[in-house]
N, CA and C atoms as a LAMMPS dump frame, in Angstrom:
ITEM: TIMESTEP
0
ITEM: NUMBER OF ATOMS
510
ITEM: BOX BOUNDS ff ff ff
-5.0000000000000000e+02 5.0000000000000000e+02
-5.0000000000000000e+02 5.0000000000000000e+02
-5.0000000000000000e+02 5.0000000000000000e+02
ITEM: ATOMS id mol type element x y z
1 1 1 N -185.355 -180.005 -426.348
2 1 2 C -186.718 -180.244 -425.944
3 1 3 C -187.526 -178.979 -426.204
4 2 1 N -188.547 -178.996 -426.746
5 2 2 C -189.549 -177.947 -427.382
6 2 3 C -190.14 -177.563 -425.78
7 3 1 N -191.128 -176.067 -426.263
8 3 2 C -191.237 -175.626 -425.033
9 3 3 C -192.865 -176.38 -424.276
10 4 1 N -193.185 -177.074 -425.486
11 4 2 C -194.468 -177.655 -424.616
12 4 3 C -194.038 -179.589 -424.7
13 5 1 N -192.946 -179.841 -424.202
14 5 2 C -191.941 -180.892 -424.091
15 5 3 C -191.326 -180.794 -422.475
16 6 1 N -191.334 -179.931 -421.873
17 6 2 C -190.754 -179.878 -420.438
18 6 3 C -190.282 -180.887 -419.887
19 7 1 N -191.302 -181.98 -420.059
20 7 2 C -190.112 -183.439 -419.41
21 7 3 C -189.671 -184.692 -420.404
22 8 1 N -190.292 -184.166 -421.849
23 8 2 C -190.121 -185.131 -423.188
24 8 3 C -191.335 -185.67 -422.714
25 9 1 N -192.107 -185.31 -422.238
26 9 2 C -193.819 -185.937 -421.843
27 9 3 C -194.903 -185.614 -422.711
28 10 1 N -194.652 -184.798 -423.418
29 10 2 C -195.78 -184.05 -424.084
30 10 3 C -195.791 -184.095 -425.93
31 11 1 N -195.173 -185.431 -425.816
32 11 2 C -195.203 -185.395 -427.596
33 11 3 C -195.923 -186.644 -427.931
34 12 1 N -196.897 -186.918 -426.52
35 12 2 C -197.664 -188.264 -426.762
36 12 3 C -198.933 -187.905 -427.489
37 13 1 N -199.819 -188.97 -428.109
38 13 2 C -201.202 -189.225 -428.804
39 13 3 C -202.124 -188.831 -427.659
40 14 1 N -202.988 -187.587 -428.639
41 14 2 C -204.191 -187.588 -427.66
42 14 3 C -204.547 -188.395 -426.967
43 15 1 N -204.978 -188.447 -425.672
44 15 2 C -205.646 -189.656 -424.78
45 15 3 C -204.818 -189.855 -424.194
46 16 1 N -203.282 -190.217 -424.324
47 16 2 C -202.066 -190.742 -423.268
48 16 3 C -201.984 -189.605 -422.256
49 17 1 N -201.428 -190.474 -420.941
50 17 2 C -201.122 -189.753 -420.17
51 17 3 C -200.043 -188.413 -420.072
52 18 1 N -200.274 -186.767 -419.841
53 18 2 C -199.646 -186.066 -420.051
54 18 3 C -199.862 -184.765 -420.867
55 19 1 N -201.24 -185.579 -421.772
56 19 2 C -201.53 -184.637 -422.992
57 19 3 C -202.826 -183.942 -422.389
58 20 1 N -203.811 -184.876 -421.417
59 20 2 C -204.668 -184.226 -421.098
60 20 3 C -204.682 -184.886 -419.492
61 21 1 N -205.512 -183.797 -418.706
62 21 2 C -205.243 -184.493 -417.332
63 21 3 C -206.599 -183.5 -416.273
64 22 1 N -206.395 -183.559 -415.736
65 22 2 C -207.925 -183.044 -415.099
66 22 3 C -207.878 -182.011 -413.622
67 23 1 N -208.898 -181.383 -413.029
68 23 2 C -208.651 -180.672 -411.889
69 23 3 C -208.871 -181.663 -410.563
70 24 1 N -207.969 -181.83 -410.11
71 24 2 C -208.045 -182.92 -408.754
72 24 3 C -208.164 -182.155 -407.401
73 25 1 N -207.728 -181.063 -407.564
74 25 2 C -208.394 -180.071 -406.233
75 25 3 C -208.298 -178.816 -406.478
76 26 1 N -208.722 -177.987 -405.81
77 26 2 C -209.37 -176.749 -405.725
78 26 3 C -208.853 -175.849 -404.622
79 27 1 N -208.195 -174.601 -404.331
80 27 2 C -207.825 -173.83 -403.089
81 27 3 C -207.812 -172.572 -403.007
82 28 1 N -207.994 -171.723 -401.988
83 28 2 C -207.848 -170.359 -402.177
84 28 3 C -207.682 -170.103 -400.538
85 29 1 N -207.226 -168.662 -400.508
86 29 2 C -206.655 -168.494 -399.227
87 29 3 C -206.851 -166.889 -399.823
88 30 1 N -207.83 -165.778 -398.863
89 30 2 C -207.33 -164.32 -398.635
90 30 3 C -206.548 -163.246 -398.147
91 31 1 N -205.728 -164.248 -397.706
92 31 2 C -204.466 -163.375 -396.576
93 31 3 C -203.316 -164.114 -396.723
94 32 1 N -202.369 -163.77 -396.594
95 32 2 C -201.035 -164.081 -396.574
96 32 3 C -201.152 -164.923 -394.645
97 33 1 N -200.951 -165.832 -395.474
98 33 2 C -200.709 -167.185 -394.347
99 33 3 C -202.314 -167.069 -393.537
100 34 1 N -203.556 -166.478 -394.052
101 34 2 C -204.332 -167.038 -393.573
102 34 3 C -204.836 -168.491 -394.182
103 35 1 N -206.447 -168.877 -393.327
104 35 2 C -206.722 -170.093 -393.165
105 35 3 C -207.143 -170.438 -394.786
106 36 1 N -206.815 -171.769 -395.413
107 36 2 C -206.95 -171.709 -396.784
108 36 3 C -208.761 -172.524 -396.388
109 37 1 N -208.993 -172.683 -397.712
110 37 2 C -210.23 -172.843 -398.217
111 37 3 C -209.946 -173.955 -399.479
112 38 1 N -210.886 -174.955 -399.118
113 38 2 C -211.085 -176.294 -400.418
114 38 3 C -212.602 -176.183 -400.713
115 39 1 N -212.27 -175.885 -402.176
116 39 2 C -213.493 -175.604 -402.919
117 39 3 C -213.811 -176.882 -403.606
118 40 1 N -215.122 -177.182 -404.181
119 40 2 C -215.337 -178.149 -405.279
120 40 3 C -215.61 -177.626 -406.519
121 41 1 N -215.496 -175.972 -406.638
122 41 2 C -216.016 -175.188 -407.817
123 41 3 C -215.479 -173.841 -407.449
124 42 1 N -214.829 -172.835 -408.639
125 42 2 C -214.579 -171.428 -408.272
126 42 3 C -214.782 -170.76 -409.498
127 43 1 N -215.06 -169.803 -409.174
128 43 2 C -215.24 -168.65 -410.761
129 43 3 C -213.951 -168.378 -411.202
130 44 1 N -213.394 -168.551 -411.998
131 44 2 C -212.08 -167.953 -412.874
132 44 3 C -212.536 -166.913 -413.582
133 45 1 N -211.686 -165.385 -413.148
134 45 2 C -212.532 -164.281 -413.602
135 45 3 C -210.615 -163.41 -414.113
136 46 1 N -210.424 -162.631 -415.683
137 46 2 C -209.785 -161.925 -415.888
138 46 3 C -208.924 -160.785 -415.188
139 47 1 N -210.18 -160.153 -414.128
140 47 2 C -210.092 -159.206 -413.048
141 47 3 C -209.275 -159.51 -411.845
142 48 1 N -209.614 -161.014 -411.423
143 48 2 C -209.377 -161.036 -409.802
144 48 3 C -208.919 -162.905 -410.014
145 49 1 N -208.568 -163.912 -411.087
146 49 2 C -208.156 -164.835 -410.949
147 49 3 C -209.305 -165.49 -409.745
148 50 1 N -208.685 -166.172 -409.216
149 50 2 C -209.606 -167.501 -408.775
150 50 3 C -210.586 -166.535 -407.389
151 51 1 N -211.956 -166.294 -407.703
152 51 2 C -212.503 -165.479 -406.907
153 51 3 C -212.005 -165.822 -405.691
154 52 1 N -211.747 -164.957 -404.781
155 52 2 C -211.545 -164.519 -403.298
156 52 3 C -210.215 -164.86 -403.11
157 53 1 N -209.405 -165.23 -403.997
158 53 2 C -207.625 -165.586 -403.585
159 53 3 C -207.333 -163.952 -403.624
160 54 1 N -206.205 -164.115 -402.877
161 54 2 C -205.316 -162.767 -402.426
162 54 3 C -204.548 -162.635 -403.935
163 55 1 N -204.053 -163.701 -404.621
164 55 2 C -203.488 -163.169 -405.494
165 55 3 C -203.445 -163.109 -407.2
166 56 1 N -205.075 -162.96 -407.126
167 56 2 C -205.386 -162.544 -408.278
168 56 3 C -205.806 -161.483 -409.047
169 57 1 N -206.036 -160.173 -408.051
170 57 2 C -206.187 -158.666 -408.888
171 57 3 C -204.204 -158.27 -409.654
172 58 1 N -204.62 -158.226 -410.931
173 58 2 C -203.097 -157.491 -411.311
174 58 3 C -203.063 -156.217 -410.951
175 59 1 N -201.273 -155.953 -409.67
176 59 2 C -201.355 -154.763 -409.709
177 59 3 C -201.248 -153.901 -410.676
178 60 1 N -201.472 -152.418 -410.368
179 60 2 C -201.162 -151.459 -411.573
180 60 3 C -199.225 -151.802 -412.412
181 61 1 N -199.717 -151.789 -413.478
182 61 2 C -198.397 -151.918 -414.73
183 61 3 C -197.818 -153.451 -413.74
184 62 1 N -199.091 -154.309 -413.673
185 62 2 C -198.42 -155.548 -413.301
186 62 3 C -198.235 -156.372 -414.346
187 63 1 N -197.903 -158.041 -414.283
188 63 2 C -198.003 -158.346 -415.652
189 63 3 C -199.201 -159.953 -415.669
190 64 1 N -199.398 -160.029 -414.41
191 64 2 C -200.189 -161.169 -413.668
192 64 3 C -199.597 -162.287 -414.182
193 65 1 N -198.58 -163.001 -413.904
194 65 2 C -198.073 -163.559 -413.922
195 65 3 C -198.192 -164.504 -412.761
196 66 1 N -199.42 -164.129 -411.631
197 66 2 C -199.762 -165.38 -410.745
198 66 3 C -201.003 -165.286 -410.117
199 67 1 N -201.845 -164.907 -411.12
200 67 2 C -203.124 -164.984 -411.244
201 67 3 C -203.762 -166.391 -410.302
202 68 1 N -203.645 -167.312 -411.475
203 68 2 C -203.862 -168.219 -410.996
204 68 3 C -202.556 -169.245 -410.33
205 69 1 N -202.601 -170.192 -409.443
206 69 2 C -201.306 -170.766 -409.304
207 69 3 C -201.498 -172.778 -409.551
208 70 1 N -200.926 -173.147 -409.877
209 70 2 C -201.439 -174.645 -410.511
210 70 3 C -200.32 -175.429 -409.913
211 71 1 N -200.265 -176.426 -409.262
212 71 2 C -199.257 -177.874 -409.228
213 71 3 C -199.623 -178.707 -409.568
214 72 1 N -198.71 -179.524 -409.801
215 72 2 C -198.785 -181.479 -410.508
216 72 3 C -198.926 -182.219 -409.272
217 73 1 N -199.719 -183.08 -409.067
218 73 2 C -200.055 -183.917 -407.955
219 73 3 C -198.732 -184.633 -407.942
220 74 1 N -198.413 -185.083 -408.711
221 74 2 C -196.86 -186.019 -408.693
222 74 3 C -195.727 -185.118 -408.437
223 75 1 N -195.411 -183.928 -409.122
224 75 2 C -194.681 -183.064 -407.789
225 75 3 C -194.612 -182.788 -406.817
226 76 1 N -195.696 -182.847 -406.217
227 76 2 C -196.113 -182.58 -404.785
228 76 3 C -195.298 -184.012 -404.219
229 77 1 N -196.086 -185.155 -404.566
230 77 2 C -195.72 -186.318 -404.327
231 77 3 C -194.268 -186.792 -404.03
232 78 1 N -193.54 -186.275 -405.433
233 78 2 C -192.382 -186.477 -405.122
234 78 3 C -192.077 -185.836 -403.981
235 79 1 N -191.903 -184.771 -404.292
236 79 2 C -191.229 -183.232 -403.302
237 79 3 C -191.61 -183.734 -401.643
238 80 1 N -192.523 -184.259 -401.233
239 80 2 C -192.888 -184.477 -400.372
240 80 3 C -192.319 -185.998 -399.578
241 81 1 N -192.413 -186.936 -400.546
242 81 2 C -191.7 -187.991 -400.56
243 81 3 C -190.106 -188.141 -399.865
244 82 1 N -189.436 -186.575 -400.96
245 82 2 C -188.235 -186.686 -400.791
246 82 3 C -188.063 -186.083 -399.308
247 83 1 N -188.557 -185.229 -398.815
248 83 2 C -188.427 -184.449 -397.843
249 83 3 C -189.09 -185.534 -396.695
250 84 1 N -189.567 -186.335 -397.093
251 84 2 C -190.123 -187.678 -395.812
252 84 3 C -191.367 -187.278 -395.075
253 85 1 N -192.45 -186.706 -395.402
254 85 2 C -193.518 -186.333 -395.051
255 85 3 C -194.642 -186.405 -395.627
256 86 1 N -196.102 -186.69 -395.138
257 86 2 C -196.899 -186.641 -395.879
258 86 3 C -197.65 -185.225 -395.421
259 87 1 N -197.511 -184.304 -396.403
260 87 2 C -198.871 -183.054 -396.21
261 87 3 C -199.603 -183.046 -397.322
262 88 1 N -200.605 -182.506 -397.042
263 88 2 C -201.693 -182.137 -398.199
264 88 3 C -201.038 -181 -399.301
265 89 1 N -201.603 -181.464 -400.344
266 89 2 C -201.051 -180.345 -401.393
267 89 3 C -201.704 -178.953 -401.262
268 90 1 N -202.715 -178.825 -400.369
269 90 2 C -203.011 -177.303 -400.362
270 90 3 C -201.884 -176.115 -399.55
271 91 1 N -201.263 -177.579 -398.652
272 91 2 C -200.818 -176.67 -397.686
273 91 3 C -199.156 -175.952 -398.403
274 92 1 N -198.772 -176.086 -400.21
275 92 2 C -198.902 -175.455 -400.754
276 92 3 C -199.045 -174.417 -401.139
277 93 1 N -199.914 -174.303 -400.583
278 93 2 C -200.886 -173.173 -401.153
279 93 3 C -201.23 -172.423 -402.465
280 94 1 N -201.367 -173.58 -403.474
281 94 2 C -201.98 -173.453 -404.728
282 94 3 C -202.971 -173.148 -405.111
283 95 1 N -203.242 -173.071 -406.101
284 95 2 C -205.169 -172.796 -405.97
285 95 3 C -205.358 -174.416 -406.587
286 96 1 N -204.579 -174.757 -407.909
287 96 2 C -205.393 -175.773 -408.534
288 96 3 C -204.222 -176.922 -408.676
289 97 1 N -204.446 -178.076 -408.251
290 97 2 C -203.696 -179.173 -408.242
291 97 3 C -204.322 -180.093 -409.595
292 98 1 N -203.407 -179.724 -410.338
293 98 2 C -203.505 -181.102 -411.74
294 98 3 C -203.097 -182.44 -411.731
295 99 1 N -203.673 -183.582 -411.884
296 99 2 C -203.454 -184.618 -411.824
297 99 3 C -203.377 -185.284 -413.307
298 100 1 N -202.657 -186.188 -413.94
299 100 2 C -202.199 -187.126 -414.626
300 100 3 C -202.184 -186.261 -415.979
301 101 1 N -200.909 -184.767 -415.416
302 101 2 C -200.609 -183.898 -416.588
303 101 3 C -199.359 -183.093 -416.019
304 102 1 N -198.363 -182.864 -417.288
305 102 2 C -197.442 -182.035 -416.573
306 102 3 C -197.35 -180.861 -417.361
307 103 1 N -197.331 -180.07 -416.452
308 103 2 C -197.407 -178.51 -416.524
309 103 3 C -196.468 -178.226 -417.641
310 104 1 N -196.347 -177.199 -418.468
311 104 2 C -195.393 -177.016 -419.481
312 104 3 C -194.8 -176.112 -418.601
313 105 1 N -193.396 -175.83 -419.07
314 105 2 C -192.603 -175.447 -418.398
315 105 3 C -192.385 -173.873 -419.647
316 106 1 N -191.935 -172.753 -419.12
317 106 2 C -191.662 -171.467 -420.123
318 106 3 C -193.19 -171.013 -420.069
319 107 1 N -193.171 -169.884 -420.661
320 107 2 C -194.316 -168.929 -420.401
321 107 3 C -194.81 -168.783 -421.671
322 108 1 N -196.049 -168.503 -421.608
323 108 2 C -197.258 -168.283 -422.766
324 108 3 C -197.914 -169.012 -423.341
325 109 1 N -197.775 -170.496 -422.865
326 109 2 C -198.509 -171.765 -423.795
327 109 3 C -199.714 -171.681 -422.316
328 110 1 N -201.06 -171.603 -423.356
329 110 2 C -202.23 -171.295 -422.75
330 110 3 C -202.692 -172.949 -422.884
331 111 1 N -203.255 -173.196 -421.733
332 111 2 C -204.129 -174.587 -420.916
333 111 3 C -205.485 -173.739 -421.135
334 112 1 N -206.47 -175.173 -421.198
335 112 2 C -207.73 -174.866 -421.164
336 112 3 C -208.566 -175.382 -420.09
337 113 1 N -208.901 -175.197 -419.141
338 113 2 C -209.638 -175.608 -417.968
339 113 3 C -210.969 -175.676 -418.254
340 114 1 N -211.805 -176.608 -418.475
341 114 2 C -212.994 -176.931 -418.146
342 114 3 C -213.595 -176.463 -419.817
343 115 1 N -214.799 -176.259 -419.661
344 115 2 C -215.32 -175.814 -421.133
345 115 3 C -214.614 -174.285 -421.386
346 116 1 N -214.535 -173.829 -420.273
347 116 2 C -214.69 -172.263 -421.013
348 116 3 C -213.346 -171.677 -420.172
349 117 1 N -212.734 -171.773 -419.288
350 117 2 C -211.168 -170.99 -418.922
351 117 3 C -210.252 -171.329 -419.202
352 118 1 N -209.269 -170.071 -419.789
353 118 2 C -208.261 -170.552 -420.246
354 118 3 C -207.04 -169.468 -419.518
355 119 1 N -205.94 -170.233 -418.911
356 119 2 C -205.18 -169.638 -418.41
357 119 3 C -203.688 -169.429 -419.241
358 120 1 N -202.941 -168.752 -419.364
359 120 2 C -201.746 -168.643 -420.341
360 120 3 C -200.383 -168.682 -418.732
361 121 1 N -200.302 -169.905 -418.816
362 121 2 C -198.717 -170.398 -418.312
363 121 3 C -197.522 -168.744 -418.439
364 122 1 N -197.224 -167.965 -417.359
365 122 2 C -196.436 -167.32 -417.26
366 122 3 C -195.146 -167.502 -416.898
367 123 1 N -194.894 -168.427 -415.551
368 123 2 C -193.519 -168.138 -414.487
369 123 3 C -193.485 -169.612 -413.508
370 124 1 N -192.805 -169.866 -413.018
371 124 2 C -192.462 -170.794 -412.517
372 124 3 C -192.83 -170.434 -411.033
373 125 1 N -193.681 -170.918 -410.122
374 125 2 C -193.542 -170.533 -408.86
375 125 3 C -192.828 -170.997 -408.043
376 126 1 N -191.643 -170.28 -407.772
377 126 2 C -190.306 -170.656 -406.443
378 126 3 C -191.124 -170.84 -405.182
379 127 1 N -190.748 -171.906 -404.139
380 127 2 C -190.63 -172.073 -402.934
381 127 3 C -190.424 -171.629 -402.363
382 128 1 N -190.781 -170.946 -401.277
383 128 2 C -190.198 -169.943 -400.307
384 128 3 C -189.769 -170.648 -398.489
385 129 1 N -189.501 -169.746 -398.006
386 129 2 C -189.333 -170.416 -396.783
387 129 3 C -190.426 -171.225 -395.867
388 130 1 N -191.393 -170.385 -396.331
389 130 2 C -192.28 -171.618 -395.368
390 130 3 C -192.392 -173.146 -395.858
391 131 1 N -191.977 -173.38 -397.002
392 131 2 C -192.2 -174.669 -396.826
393 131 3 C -190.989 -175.276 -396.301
394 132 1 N -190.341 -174.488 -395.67
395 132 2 C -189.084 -175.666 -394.742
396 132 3 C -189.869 -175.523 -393.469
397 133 1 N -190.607 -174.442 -393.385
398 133 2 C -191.61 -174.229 -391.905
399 133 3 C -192.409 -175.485 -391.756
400 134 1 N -193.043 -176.085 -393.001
401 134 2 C -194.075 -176.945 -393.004
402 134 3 C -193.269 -178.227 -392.478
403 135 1 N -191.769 -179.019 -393.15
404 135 2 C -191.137 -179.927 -392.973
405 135 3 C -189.382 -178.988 -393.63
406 136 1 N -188.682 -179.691 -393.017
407 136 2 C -187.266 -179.458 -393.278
408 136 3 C -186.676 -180.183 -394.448
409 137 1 N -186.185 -179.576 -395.493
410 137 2 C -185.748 -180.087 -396.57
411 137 3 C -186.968 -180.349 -397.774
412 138 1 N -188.201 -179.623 -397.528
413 138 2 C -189.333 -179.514 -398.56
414 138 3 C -189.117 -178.446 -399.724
415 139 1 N -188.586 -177.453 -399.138
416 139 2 C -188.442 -176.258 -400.076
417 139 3 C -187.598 -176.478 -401.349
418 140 1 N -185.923 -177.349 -400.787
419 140 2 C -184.926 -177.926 -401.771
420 140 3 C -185.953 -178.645 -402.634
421 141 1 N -186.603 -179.809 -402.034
422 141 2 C -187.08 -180.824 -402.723
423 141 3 C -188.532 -180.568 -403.792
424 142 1 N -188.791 -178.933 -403.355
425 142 2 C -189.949 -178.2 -404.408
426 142 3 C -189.064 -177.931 -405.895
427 143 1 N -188.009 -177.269 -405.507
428 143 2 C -187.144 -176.788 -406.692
429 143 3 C -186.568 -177.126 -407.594
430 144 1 N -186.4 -178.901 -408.288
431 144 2 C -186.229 -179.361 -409.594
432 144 3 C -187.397 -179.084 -410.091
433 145 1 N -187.349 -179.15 -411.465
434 145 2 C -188.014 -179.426 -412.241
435 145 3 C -189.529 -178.736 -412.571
436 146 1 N -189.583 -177.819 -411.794
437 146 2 C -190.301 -176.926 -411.278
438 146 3 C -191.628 -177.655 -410.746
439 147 1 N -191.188 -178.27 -410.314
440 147 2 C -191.853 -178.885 -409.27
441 147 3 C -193.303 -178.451 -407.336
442 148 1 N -192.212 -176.652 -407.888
443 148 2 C -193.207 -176.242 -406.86
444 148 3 C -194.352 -175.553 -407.673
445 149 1 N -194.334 -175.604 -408.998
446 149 2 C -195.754 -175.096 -409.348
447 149 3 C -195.413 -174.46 -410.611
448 150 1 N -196.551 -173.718 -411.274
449 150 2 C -196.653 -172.467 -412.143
450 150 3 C -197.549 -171.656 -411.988
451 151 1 N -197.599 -170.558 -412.334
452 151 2 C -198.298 -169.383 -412.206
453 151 3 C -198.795 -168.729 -413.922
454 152 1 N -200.201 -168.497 -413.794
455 152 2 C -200.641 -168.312 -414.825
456 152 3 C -201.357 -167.251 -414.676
457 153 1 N -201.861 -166.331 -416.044
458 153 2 C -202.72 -165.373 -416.218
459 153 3 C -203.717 -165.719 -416.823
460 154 1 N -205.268 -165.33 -416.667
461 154 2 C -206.189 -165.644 -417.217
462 154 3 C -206.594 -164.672 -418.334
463 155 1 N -206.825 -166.005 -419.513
464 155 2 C -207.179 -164.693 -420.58
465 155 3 C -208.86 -165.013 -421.041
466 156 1 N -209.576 -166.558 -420.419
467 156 2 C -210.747 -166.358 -420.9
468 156 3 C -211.339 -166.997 -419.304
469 157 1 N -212.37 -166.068 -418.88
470 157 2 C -213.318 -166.829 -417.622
471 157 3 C -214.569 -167.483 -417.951
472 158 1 N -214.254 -167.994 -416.387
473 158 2 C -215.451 -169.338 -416.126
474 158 3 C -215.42 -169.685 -415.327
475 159 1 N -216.515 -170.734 -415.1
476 159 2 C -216.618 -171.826 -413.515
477 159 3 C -215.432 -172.794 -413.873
478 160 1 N -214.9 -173.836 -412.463
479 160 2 C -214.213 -174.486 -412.796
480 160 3 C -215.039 -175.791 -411.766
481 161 1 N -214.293 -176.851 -411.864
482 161 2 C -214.826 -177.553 -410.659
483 161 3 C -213.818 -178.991 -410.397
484 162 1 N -213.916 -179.441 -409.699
485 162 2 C -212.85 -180.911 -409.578
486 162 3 C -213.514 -181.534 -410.513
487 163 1 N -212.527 -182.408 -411.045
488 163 2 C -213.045 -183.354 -412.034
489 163 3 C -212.867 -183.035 -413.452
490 164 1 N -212.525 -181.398 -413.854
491 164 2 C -212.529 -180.427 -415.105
492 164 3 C -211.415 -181.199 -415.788
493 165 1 N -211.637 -181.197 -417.183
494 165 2 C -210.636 -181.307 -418.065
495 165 3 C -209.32 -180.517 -418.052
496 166 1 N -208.415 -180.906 -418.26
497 166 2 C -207.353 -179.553 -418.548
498 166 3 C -205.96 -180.502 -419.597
499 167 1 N -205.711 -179.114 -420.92
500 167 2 C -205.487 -179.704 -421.567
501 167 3 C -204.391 -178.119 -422.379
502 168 1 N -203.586 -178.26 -423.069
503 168 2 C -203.181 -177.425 -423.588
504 168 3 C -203.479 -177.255 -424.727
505 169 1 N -203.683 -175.677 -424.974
506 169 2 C -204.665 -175.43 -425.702
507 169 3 C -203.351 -174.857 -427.244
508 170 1 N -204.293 -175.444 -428.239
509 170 2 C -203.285 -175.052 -429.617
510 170 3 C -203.393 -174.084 -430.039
């Protein structure tokens, strides 16, 4: 399977589901386990990733590798499913939830968000313990398929907003 193939999903005709898919929500949070924030629009900026998130300045000789942070609504879904609970995908704590697209899996294949941001796919974001905090057996059920997310660096800024295109960029 090629690296923009992750689930054999991505070798469909423009227009099918997978190839292009859109921004279905919006999040940011400034503190480690503070109160998150649902946006309908955020600046995507080179400097600081999704304005006011905690984790978008790259530290010094960093490699920003989680600039921005992105999940698949249907991962969530599952993951959540399996673990027998319904929570919101922010609680997460993603910034941008993609809907009716799956994330490429491996690092450096750049997505294009909206007219003008483009983020370059770095790292896989692992689950950590709080999400067994949130429900018991969520964290296991984040970890196929990378299912709890990806983490990206921004290489071109812009506004974003729900509803945005997102599409991988050639």
């Amino acid at each position: 399977m090629g690296l923009l193939e992750p689930h054999g999903r991505h070798g469909l005709r423009d227009g099918e589901a997978g190839v292009t898919g859109w921004i279905g929500g919006i999040a940011r949070h400034a503190a480690s386990r503070g109160p998150i924030e649902l946006l309908e629009r955020v600046r995507i900026t080179v400097a600081a990733g999704v304005e006011g998130n905690r984790h978008g300045v790259i530290a010094p000789g960093g490699r920003g590798r989680r600039q921005v942070s992105l999940i698949e609504a249907g991962d969530w879904a599952a993951a959540t499913a399996e673990a027998g609970v319904n929570i919101p995908w922010w609680e997460r704590r993603a910034n941008l939830l993609v809907e009716d697209f799956d994330l490429p899996h491996g690092g450096d294949v750049r997505l294009r968000i909206g007219k003008d941001v483009v983020l370059e796919i770095k790292a896989e974001i692992d689950p950590c313990e709080r999400m067994d905090e949130l429900a018991p057996g969520l964290r296991q059920a984040l970890v196929p398929d990378w299912r709890g997310g990806a983490g990206g660096k921004v290489i071109a800024a812009g506004l974003i907003a729900i509803g945005d295109m997102v599409r991988i960029e050639e």
